[in-house]
MARROSE-779629 format. One record per atom (N, C-alpha, C): x, y, z; atom name. Coordinates in nm, 3 decimals. Atoms other than C-alpha are relative to their C-alpha. Layout:
+---------+---------+---------+-------+
!       X !       Y !       Z ! atomo !
+---------+---------+---------+-------+
!       X !       Y !       Z !    CA !
...
+---------+---------+---------+-------+
This chain:
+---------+---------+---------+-------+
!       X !       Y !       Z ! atomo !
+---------+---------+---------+-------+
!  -0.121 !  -0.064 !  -0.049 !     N !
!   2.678 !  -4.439 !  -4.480 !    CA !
!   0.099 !  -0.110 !   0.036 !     C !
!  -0.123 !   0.075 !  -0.092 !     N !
!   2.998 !  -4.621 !  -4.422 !    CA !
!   0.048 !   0.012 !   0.137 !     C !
!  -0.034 !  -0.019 !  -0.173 !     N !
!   3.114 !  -4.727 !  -4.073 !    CA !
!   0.112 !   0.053 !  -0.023 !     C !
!  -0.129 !  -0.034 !  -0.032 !     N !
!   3.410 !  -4.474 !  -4.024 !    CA !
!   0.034 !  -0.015 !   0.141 !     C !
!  -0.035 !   0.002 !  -0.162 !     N !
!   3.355 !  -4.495 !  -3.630 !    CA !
!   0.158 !  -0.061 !   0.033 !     C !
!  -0.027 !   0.071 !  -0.052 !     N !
!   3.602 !  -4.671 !  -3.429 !    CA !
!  -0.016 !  -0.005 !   0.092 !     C !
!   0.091 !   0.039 !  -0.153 !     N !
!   3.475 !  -4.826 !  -3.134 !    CA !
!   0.075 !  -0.106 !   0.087 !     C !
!  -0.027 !   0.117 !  -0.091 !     N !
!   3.594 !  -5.099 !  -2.857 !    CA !
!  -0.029 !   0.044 !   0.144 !     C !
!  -0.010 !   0.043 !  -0.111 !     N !
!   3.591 !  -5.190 !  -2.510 !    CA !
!   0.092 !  -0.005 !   0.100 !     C !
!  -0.135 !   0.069 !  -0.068 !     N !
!   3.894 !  -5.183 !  -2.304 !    CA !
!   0.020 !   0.050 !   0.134 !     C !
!  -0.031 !  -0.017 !  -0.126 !     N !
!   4.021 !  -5.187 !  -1.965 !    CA !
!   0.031 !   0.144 !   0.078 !     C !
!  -0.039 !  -0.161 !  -0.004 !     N !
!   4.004 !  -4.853 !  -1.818 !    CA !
!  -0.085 !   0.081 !   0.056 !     C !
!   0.131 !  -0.120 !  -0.027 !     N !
!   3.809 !  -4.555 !  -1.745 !    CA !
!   0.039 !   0.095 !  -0.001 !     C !
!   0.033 !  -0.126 !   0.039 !     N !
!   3.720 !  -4.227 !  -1.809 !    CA !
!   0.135 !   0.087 !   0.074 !     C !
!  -0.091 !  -0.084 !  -0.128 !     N !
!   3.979 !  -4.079 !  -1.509 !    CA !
!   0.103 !  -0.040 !  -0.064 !     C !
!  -0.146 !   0.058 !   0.016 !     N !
!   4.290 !  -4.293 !  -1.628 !    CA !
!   0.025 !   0.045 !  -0.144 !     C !
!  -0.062 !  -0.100 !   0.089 !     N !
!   4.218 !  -4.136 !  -2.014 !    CA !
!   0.069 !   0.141 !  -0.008 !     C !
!  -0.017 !  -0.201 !  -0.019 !     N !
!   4.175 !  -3.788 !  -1.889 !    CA !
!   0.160 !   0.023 !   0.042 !     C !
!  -0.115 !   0.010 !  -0.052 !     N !
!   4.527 !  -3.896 !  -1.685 !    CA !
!   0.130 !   0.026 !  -0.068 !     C !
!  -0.038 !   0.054 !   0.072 !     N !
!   4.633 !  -4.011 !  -1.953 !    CA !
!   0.110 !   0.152 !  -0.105 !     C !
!  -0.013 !  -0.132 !   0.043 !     N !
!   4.652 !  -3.646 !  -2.088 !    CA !
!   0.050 !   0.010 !  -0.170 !     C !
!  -0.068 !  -0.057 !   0.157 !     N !
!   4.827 !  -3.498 !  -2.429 !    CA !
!   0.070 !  -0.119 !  -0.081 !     C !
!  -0.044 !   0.076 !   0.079 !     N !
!   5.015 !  -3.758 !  -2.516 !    CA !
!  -0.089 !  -0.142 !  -0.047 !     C !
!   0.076 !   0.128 !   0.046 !     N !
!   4.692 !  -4.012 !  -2.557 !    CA !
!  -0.134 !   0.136 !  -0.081 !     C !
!   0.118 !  -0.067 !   0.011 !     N !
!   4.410 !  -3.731 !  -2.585 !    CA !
!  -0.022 !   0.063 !  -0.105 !     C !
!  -0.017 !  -0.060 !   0.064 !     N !
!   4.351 !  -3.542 !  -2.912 !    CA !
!  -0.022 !   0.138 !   0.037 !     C !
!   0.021 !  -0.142 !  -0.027 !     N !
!   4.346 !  -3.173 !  -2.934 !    CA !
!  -0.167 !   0.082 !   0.031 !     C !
!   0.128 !  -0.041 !  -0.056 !     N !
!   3.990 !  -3.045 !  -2.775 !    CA !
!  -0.009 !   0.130 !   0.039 !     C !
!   0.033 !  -0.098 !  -0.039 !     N !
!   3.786 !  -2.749 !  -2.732 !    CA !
!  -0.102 !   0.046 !   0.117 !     C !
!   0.094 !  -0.015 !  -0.070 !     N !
!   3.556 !  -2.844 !  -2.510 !    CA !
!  -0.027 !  -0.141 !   0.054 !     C !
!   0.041 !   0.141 !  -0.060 !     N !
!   3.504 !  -3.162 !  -2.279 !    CA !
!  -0.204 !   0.031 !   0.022 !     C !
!   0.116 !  -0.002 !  -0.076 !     N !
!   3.119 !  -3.209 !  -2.191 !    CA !
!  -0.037 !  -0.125 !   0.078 !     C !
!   0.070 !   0.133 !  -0.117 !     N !
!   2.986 !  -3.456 !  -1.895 !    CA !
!  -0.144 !  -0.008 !   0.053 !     C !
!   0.216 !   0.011 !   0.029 !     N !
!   2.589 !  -3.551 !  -1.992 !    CA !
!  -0.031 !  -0.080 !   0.128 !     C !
!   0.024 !   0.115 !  -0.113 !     N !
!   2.656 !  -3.866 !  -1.672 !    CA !
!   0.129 !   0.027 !   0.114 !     C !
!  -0.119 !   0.019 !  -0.048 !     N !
!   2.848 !  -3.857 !  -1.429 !    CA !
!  -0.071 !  -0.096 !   0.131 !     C !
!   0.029 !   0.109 !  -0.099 !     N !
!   2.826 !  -4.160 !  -1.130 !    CA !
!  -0.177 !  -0.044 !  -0.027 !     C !
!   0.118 !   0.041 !   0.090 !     N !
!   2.547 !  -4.297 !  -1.370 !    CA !
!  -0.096 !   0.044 !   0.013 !     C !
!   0.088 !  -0.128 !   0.029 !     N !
!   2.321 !  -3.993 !  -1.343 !    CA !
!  -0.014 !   0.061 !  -0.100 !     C !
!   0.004 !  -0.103 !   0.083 !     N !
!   2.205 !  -3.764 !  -1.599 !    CA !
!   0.030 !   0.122 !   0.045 !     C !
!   0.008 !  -0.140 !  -0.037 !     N !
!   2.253 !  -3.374 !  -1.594 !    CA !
!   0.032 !  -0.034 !   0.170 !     C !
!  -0.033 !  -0.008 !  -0.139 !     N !
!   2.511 !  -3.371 !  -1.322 !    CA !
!   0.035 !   0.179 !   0.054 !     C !
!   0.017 !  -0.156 !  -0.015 !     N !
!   2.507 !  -2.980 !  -1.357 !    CA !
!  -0.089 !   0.043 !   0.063 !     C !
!   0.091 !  -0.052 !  -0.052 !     N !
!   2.204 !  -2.991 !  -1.195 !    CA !
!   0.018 !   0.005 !   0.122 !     C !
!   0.002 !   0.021 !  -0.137 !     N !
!   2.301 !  -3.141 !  -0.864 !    CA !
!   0.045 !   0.115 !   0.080 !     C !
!  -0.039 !  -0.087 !  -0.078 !     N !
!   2.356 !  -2.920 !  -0.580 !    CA !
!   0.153 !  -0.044 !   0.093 !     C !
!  -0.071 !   0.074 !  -0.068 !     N !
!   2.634 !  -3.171 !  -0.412 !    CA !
!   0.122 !   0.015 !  -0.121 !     C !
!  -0.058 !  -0.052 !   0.077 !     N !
!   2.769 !  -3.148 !  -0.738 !    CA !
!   0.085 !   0.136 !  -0.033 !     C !
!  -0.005 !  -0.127 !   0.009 !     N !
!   2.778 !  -2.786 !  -0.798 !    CA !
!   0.108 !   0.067 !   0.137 !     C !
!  -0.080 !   0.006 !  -0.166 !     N !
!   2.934 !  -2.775 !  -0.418 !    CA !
!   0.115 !   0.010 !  -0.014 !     C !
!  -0.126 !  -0.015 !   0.014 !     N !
!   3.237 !  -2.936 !  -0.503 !    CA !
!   0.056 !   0.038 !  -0.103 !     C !
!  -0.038 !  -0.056 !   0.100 !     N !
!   3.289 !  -2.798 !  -0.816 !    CA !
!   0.073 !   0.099 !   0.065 !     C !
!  -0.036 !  -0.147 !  -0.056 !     N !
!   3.298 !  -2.415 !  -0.641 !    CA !
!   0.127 !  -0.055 !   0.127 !     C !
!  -0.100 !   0.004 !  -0.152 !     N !
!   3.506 !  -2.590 !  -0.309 !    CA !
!   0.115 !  -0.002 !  -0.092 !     C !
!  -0.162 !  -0.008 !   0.047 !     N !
!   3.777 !  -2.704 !  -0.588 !    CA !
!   0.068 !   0.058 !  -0.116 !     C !
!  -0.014 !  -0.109 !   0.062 !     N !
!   3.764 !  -2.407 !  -0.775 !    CA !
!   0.001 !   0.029 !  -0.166 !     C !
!   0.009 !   0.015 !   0.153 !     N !
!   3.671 !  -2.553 !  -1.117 !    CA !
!  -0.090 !   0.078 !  -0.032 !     C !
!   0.148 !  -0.058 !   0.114 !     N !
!   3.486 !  -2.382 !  -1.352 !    CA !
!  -0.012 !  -0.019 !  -0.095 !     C !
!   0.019 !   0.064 !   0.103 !     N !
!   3.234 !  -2.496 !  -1.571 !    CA !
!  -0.099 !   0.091 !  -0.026 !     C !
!   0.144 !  -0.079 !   0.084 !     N !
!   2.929 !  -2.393 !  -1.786 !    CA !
!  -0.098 !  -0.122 !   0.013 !     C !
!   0.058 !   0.082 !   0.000 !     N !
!   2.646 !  -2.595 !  -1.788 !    CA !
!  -0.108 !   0.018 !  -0.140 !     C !
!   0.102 !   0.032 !   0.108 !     N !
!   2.374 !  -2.687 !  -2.063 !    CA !
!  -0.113 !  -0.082 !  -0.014 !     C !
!   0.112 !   0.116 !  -0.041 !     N !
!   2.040 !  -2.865 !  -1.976 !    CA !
!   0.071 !  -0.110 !   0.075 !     C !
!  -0.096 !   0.126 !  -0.107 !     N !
!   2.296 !  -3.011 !  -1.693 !    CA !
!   0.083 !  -0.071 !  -0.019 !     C !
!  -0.058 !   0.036 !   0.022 !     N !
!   2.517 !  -3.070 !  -1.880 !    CA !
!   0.134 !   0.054 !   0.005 !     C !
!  -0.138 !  -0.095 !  -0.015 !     N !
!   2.890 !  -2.976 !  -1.761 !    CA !
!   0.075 !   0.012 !  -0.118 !     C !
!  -0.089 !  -0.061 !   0.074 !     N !
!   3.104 !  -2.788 !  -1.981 !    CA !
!   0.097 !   0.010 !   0.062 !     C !
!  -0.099 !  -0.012 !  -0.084 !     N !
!   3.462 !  -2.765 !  -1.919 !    CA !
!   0.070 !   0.017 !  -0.128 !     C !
!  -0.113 !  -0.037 !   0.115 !     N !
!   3.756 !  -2.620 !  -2.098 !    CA !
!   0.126 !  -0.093 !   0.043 !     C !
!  -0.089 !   0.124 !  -0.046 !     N !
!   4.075 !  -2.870 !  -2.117 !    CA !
!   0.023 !   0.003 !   0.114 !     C !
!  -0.063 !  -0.004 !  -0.105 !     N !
!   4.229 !  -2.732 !  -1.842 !    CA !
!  -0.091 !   0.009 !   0.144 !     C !
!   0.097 !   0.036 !  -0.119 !     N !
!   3.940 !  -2.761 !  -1.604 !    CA !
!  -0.029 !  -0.116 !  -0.016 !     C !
!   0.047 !   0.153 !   0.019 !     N !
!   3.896 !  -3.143 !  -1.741 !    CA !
!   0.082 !  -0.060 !   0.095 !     C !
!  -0.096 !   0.089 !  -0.067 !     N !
!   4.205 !  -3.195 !  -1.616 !    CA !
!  -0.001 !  -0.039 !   0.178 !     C !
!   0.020 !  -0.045 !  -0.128 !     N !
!   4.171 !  -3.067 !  -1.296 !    CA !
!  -0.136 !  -0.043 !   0.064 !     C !
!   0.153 !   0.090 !  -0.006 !     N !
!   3.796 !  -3.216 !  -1.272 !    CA !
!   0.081 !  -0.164 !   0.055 !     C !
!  -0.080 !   0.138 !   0.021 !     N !
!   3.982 !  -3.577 !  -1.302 !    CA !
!   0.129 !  -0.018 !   0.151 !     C !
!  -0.100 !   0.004 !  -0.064 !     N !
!   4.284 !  -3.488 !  -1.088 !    CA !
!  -0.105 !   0.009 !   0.145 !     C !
!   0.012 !  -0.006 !  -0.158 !     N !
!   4.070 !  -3.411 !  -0.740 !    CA !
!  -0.145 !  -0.126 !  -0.011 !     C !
!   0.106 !   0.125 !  -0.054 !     N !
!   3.861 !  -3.759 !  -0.805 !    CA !
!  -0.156 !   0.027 !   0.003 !     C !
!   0.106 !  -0.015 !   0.027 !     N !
!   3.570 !  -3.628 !  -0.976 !    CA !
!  -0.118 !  -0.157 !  -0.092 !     C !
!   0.017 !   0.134 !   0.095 !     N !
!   3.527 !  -3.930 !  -1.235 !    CA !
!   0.017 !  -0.111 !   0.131 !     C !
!   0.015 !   0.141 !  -0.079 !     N !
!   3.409 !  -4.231 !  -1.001 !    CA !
!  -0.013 !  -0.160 !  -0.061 !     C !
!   0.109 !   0.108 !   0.054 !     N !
!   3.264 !  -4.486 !  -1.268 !    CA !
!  -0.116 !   0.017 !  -0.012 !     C !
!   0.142 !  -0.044 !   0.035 !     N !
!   2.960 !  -4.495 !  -1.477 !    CA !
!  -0.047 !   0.165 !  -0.037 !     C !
!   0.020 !  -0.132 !   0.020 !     N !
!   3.039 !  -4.162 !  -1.614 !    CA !
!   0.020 !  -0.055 !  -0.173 !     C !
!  -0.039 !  -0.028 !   0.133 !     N !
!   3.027 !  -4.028 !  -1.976 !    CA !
!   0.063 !   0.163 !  -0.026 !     C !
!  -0.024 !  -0.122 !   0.001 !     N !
!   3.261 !  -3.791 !  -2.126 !    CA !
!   0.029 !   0.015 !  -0.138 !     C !
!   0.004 !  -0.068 !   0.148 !     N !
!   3.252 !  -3.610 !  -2.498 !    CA !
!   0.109 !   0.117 !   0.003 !     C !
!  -0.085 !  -0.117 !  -0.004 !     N !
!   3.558 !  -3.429 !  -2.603 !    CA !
!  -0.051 !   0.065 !  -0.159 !     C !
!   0.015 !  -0.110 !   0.090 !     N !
!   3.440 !  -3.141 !  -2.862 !    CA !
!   0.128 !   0.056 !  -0.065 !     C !
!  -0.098 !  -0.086 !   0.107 !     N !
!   3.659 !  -3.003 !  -3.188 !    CA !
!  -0.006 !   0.162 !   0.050 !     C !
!   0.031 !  -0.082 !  -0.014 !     N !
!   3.490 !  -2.693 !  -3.084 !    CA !
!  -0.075 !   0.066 !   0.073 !     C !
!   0.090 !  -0.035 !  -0.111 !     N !
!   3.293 !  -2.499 !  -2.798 !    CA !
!  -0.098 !   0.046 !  -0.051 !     C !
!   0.139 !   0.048 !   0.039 !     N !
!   2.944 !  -2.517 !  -2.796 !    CA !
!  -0.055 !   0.013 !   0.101 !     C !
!   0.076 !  -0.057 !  -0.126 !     N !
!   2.742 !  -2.324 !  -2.522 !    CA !
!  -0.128 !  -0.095 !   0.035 !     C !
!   0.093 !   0.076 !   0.050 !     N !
!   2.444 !  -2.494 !  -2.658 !    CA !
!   0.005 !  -0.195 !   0.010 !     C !
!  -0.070 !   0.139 !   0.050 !     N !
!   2.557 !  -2.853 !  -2.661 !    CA !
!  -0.115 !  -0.096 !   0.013 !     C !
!   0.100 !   0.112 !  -0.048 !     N !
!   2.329 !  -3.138 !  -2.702 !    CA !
!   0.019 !  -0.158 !   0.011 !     C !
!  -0.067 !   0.117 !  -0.041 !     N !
!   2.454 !  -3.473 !  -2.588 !    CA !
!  -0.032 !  -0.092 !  -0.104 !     C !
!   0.024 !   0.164 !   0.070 !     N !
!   2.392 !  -3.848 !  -2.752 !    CA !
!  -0.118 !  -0.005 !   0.042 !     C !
!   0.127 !   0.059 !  -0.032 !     N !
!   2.041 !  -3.928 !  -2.729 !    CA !
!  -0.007 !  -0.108 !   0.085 !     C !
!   0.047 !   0.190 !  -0.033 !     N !
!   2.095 !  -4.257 !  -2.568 !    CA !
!   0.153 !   0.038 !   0.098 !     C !
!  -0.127 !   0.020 !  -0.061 !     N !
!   2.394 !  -4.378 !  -2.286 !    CA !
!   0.070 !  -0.056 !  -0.060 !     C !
!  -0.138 !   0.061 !   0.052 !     N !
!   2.725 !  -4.522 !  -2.368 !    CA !
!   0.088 !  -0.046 !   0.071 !     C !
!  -0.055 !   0.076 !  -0.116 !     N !
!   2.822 !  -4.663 !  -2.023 !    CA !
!   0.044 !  -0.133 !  -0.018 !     C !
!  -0.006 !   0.157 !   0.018 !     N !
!   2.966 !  -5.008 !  -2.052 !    CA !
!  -0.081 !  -0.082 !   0.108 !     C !
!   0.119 !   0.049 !  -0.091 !     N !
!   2.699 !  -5.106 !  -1.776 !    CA !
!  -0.071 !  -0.055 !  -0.116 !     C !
!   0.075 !  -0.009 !   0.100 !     N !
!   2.451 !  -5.042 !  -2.099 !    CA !
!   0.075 !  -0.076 !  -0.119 !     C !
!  -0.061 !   0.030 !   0.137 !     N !
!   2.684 !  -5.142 !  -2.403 !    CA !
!   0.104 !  -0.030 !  -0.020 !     C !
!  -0.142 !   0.072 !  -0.018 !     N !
!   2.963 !  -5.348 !  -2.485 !    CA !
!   0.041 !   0.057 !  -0.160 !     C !
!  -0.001 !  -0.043 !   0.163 !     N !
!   3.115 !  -5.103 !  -2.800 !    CA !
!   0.125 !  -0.123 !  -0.075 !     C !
!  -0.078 !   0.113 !   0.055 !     N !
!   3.321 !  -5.452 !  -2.881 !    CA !
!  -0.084 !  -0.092 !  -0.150 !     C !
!   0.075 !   0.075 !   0.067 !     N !
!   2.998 !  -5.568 !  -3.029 !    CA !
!  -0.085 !   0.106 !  -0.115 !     C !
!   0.083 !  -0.102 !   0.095 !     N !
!   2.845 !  -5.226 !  -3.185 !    CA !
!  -0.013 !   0.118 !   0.084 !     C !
!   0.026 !  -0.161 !  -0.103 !     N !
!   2.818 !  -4.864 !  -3.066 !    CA !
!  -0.203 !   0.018 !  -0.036 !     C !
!   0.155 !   0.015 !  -0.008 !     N !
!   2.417 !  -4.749 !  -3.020 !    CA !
!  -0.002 !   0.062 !  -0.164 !     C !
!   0.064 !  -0.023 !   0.105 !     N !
!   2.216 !  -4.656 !  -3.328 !    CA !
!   0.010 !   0.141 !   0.002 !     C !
!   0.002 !  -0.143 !  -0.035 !     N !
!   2.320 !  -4.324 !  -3.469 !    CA !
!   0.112 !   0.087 !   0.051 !     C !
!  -0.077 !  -0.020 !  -0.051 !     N !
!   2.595 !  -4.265 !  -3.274 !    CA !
!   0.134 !   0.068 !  -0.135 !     C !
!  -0.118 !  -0.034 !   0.075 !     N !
!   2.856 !  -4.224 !  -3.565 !    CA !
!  -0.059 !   0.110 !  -0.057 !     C !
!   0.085 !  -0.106 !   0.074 !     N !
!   2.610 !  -3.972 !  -3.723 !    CA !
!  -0.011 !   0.169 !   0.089 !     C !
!   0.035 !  -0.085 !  -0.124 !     N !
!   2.548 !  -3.777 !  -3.353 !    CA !
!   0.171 !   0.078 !  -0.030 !     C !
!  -0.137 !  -0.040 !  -0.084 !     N !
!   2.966 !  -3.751 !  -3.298 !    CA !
!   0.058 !   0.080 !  -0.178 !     C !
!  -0.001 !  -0.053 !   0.110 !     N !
!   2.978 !  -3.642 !  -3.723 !    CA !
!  -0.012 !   0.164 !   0.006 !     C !
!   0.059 !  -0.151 !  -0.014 !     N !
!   2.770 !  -3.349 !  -3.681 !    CA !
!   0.039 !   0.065 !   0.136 !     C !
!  -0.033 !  -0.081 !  -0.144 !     N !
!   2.815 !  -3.260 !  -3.296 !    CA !
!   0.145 !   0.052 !   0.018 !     C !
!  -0.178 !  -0.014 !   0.002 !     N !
!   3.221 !  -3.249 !  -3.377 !    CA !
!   0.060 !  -0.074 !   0.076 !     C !
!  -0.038 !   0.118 !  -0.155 !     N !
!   3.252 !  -3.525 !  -3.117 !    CA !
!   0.155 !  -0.046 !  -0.038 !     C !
!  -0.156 !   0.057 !   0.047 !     N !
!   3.655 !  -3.626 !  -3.147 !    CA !
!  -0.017 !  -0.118 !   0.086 !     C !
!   0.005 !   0.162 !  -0.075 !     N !
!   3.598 !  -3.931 !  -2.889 !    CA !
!  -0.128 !   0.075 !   0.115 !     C !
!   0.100 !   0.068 !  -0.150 !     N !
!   3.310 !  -4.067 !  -2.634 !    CA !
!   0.067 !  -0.109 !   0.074 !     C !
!  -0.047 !   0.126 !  -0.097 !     N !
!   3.385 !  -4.261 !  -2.342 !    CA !
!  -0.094 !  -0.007 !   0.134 !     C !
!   0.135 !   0.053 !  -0.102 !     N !
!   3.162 !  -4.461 !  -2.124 !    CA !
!   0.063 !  -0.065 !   0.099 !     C !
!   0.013 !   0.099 !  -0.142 !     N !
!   3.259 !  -4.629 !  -1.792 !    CA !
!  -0.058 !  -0.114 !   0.024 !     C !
!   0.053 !   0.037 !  -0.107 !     N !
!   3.160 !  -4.859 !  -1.568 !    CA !
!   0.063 !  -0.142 !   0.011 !     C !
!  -0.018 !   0.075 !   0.018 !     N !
!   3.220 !  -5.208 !  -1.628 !    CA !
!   0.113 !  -0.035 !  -0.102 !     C !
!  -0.082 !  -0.029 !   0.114 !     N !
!   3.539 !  -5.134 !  -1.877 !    CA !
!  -0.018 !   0.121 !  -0.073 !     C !
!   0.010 !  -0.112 !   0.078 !     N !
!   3.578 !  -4.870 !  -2.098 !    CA !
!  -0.045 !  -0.002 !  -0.145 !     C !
!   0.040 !   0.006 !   0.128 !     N !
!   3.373 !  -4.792 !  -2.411 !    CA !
!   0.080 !   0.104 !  -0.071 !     C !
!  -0.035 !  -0.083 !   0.056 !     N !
!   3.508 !  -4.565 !  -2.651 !    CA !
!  -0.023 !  -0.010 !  -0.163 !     C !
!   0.011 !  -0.024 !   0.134 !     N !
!   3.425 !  -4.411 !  -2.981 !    CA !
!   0.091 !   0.104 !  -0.080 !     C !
!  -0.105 !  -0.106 !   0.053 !     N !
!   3.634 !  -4.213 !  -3.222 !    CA !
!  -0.007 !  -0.028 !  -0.155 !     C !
!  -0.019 !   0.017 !   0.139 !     N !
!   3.658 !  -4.115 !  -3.617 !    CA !
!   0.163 !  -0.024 !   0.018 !     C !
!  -0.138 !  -0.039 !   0.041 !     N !
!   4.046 !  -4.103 !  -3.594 !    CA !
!   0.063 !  -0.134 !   0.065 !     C !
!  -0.062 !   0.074 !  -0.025 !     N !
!   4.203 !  -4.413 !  -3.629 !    CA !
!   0.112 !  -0.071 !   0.024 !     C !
!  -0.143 !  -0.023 !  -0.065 !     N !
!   4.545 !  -4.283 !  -3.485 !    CA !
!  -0.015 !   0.016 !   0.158 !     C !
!   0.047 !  -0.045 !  -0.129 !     N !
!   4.363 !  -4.199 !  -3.168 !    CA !
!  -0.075 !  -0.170 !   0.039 !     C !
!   0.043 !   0.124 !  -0.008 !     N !
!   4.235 !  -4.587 !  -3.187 !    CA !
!   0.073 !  -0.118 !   0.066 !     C !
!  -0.131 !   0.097 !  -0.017 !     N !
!   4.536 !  -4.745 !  -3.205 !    CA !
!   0.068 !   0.009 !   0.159 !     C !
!  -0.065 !  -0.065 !  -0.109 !     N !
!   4.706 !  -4.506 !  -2.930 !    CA !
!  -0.136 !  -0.064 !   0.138 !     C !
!   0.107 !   0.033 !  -0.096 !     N !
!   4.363 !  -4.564 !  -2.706 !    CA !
!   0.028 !  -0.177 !   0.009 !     C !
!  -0.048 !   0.140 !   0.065 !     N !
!   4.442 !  -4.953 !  -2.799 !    CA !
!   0.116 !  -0.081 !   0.064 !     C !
!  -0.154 !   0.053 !  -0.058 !     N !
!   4.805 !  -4.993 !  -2.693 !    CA !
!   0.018 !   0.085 !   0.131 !     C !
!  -0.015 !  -0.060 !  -0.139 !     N !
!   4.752 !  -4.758 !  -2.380 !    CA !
!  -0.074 !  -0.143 !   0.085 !     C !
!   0.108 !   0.090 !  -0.129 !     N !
!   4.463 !  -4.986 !  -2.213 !    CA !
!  -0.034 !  -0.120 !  -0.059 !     C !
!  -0.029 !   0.128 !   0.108 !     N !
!   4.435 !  -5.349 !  -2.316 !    CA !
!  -0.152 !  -0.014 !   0.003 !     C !
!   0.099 !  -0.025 !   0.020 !     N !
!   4.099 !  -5.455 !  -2.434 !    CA !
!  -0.074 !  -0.089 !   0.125 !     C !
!   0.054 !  -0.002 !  -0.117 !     N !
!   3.822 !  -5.524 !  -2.169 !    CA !
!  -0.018 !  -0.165 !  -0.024 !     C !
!   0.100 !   0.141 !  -0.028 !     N !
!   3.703 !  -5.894 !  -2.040 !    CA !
!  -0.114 !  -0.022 !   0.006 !     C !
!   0.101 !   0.017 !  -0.034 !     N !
!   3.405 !  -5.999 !  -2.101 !    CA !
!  -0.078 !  -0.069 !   0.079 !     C !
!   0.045 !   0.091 !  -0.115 !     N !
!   3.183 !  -6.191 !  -1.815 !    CA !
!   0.103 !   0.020 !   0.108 !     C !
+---------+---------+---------+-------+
């Protein structure tokens, strides 16, 4: 298979894309959040779940995995949900069912400057994935659309390494 991915590293995080909104974000049907404050299945938590209901978002969940429609992403983001060390998957299409990346994509774990994980371009193919983005230590990001590359690119400059 040819690498169509595009992948890098850059200064940033998950909160300042979401911020970032319409004019960086492509058109989505469905955000999902497999990590959030470098946890798995943050759908499961109860602390979680808490402030969700206190700030009146609503989501779906999926083996703990939050679902959210744009306009609850946004609003997720806006009351300082995204801390670092989160991952977030924006979906072509909603997907009750959803089954995440096998593997993390945190920049803690992976520097996508040097290679995204094994698989990954294959996972975001089939799953309808339009971009991944990993936290923690800089921002990872993956994407087929290399208009959404560029734009991701000239928004956030690319990350430092060491």
């Amino acid at each position: 298979m040819s690498e169509r991915i595009q992948h890098g590293r850059l200064s940033g995080s998950v909160s300042e894309v979401v911020d970032a909104g319409v004019d960086l974000l492509p058109h989505f049907e469905m955000a999902a959040i497999p990590v959030l404050e470098n946890a798995d299945r943050p759908g499961e938590w109860p602390a979680v779940k808490r402030r969700l209901r206190a700030e009146g978002i609503r989501t779906r969940q999926h083996r703990g995995v939050l679902l959210l429609e744009p306009g609850e992403l946004d609003r997720f983001s806006a009351v300082g949900l995204f801390n670092g060390l989160d991952e977030l998957y924006l979906q072509s299409e909603w997907n009750d069912e959803f089954e995440g990346f096998p593997g993390r994509i945190t920049s803690d774990l992976h520097d996508f400057n040097e290679g995204t994980p094994l698989g990954l371009e294959e996972w975001m193919i089939d799953a309808g994935c339009l971009l991944a983005l990993g936290d923690g230590h800089g921002l990872n990001f993956a994407c087929l659309d290399p208009g959404l590359a560029v734009r991701l690119r000239s928004r956030f400059k690319p990350a430092r390494v060491g």
